[in-house]
C-alpha positions in Angstrom: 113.7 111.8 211.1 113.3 109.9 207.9 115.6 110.5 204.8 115.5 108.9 201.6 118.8 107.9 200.3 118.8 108.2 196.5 122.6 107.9 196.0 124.0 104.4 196.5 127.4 105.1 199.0 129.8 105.1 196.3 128.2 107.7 194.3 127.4 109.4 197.0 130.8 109.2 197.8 132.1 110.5 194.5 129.1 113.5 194.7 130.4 114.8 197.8 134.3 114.9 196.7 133.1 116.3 193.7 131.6 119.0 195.4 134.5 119.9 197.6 136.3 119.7 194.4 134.5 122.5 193.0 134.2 124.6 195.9 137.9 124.5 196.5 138.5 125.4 192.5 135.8 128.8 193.5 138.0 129.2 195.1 141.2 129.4 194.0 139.4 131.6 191.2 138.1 133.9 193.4 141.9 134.6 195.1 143.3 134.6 191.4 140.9 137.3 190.5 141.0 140.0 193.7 144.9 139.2 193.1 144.8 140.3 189.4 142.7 143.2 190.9 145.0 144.3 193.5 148.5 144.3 191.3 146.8 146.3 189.0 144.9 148.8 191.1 147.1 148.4 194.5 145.7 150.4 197.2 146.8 153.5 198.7 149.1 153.0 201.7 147.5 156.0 203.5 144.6 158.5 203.4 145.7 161.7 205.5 142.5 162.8 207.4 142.8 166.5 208.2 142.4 167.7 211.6 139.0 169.3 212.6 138.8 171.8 216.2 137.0 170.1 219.1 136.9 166.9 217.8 138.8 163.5 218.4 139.7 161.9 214.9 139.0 157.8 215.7 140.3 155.3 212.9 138.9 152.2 213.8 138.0 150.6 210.6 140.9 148.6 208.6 141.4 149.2 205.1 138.7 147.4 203.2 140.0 146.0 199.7 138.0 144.3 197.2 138.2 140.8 199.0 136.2 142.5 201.8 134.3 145.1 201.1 131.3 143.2 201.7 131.7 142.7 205.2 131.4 146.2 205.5 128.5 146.8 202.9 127.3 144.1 201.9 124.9 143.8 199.1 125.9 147.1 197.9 129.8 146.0 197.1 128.7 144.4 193.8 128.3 147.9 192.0 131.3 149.4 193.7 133.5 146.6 192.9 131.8 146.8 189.0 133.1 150.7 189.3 136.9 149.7 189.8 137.3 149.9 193.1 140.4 149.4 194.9 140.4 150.4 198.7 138.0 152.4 201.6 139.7 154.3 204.1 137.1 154.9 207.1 137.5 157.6 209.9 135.3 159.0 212.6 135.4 162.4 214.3 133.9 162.8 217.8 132.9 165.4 220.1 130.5 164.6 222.7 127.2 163.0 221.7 128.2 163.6 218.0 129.7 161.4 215.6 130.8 162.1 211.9 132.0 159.3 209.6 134.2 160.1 206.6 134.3 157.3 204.0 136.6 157.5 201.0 135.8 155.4 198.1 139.3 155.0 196.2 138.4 153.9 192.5 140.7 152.8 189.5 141.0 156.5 187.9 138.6 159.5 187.6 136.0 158.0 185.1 134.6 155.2 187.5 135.1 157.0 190.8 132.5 159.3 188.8 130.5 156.8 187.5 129.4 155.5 191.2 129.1 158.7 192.2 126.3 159.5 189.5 124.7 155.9 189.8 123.8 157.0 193.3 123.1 160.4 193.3 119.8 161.8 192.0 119.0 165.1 189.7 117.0 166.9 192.8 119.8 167.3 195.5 120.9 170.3 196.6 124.3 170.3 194.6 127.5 172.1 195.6 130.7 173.1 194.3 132.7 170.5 196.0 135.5 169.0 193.9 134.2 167.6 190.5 130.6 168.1 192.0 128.9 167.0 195.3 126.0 167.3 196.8 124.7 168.3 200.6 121.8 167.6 203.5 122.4 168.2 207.1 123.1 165.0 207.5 125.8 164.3 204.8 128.0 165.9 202.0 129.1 163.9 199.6 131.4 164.5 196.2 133.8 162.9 193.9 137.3 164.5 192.8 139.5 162.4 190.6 139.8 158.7 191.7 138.2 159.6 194.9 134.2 159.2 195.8 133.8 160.7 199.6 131.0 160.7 202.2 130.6 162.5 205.0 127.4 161.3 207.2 126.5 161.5 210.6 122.8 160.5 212.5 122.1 164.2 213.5 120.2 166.4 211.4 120.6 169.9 212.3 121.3 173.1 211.1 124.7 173.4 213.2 126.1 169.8 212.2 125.2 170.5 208.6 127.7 172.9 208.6 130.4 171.0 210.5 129.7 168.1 207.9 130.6 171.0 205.5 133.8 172.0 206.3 134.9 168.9 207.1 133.9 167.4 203.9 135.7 170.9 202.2 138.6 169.8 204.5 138.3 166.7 203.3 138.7 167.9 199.5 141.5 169.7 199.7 143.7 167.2 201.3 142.9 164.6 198.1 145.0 164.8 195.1 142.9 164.8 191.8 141.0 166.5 188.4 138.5 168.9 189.8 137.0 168.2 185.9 134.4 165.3 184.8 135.2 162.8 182.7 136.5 164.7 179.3 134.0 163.1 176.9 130.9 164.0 179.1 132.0 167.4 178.2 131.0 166.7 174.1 127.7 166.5 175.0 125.7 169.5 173.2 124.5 171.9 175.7 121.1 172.6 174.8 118.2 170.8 175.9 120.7 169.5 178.6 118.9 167.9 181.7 121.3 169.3 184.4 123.1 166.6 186.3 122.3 164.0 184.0 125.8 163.0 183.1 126.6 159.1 184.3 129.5 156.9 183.1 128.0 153.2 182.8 130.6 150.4 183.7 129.2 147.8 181.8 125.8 145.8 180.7 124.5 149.4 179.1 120.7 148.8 178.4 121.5 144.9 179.9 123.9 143.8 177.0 127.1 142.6 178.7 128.8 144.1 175.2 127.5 147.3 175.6 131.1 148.5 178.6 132.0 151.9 179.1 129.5 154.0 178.4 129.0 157.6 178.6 125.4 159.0 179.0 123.5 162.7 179.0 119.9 163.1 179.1 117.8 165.9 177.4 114.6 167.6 176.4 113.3 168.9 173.8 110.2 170.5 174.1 107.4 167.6 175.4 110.1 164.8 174.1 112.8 163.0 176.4 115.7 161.2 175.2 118.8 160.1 175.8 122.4 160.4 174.1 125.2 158.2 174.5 128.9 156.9 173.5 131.1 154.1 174.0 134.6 154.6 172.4 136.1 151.3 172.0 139.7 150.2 171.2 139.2 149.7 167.3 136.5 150.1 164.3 135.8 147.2 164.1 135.1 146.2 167.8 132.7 149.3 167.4 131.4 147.8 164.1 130.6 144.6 166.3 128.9 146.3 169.1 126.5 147.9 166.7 125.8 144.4 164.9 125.8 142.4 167.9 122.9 145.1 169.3 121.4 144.4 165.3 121.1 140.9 165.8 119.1 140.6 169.0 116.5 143.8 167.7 112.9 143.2 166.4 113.6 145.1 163.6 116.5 147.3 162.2 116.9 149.8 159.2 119.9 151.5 157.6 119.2 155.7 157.0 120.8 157.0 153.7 123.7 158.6 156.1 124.9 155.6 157.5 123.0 155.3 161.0 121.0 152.4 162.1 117.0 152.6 163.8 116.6 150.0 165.9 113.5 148.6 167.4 114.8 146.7 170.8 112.5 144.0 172.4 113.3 145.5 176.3 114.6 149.0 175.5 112.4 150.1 172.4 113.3 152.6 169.5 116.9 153.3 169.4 119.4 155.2 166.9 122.8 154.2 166.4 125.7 155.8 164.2 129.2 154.4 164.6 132.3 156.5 163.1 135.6 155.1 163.1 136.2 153.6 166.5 132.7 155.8 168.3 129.4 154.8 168.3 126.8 157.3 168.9 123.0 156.5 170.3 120.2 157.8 171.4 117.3 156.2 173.3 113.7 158.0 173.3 111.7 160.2 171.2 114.5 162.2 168.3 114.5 163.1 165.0 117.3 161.3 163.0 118.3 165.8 161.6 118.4 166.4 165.5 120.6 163.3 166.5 122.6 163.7 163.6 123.6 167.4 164.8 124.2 166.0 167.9 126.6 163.3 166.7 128.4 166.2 164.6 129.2 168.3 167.7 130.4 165.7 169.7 132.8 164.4 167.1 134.0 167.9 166.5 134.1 168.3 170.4 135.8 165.3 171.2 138.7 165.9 168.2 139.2 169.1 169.7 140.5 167.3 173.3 
């Protein structure tokens, strides 16, 4: 087959080691960075999987860490790895023709172990009283308690495995160590108008800004309008100051109120309010009134200096 040369052979030459050059520096950044990862989250030596009667506990599966989690999911390791993970312990239980996988997710601390588990879950499941929270089908049970995100799955779908998926997965639970409480700030969230199961921690990129990190999110109703509250509590004022002016800068439009909070008309996310005190700043996306957020941003702050 014909090819057309455009490089003459010395810079061809000099392309080609510059392109190993750069694929070796990838890399040495990519071992630098799962190294930074691993000394400080290390995995945990051992996940104890509790007996269960009848059926033969198979482990299989090595330990995946963040250097190879995608060999085991794949695509979906990007988000994980984005929620602090750290390790995945993987067992199987069998007994005849059935299988049941138990996956646990270990995560950095509490906050992000919840965070995945409320970026995957959805606000119609049949929920249960399963650590922090979890939810069930006959085919899994899944939950989250403390640095811990857990599925239990198997390809059957009956009745009668539903409920062996059940008490494995309570089995399960009880043999982790770990806060049986969400995140502490999800709890400042006023109660009324609540959408239930709406908390979610969001790692970072909130509403696509890569400043926007670490934010906490509740969404309500009130009466035919929908919004959405939510905090980030960065280290200082002023980094707060600058996540409210860098979100300023890149708006259509923006007005101060006479109390201090900021309307801002977004090109991709539309109408939102903003309030920052001290280190905190408060938001709302959708359809409020600036006397309703305001009461909201009053019994969070009281709520939050009471933890």
């Amino acid at each position: 087959m014909f090819r057309l040369n455009l490089l003459p052979d010395n810079q061809k030459n000099t392309f080609m080691k510059n392109r190993g050059l750069v694929k070796v520096t990838l890399a040495i950044f990519w071992i630098a960075v799962f190294y930074i990862h691993a000394m400080a989250y290390p995995p945990e030596p051992n996940v104890s999987f509790p007996e269960m009667k009848g059926y033969k506990i198979v482990q299989e599966y090595p330990v995946y860490v963040p250097d190879d989690l995608w060999d085991y999911i794949n695509g979906g390791a990007d988000a994980y790895l984005n929620y602090g993970f750290t390790d995945l312990h993987i067992a199987e239980y069998v007994k005849g023709e059935t299988t049941i996988k138990v996956e646990v997710y270990h995560h950095k601390d509490n906050v992000y172990a919840f965070g995945m588990y409320a970026l995957e879950r959805g606000p119609d499941y049949h929920f249960i009283k399963l650590g922090v929270q979890g939810y069930a089908e006959n085919s899994l049970v899944n939950f989250v308690k403390g640095p811990w995100y857990v599925k239990v799955s198997t390809y059957n779908d009956d009745e009668e495995t539903g409920k062996e998926l059940l008490k494995l997965a309570t089995s399960m639970e009880k043999s982790l160590k770990g806060e049986n409480t969400r995140p502490e700030v999800l709890s400042s969230f006023p109660e009324e108008g609540k959408i239930l199961n709406s908390e979610s921690f969001i790692a970072s990129s909130f509403l696509g800004y890569s400043f926007l990190n670490e934010v906490f999110t509740v969404s309500y109703r009130n009466g035919d309008k929908s919004y959405k509250m939510f905090v980030l509590i960065p280290g200082t004022p002023e980094e707060a100051e600058k996540n409210v002016n860098d979100l300023i800068s890149r708006a259509k439009s923006s007005k101060v109120t006479d109390d201090g909070s900021v309307w801002i008309e977004d090109p991709y996310n539309g109408s939102i309010l903003m309030r920052r005190v001290q280190n905190k700043v408060f938001g709302c996306i959708g359809d409020i009134d600036i006397k309703l957020f305001n009461s909201n941003v009053e019994h969070m702050l009281r709520a939050i200096k009471n933890d």
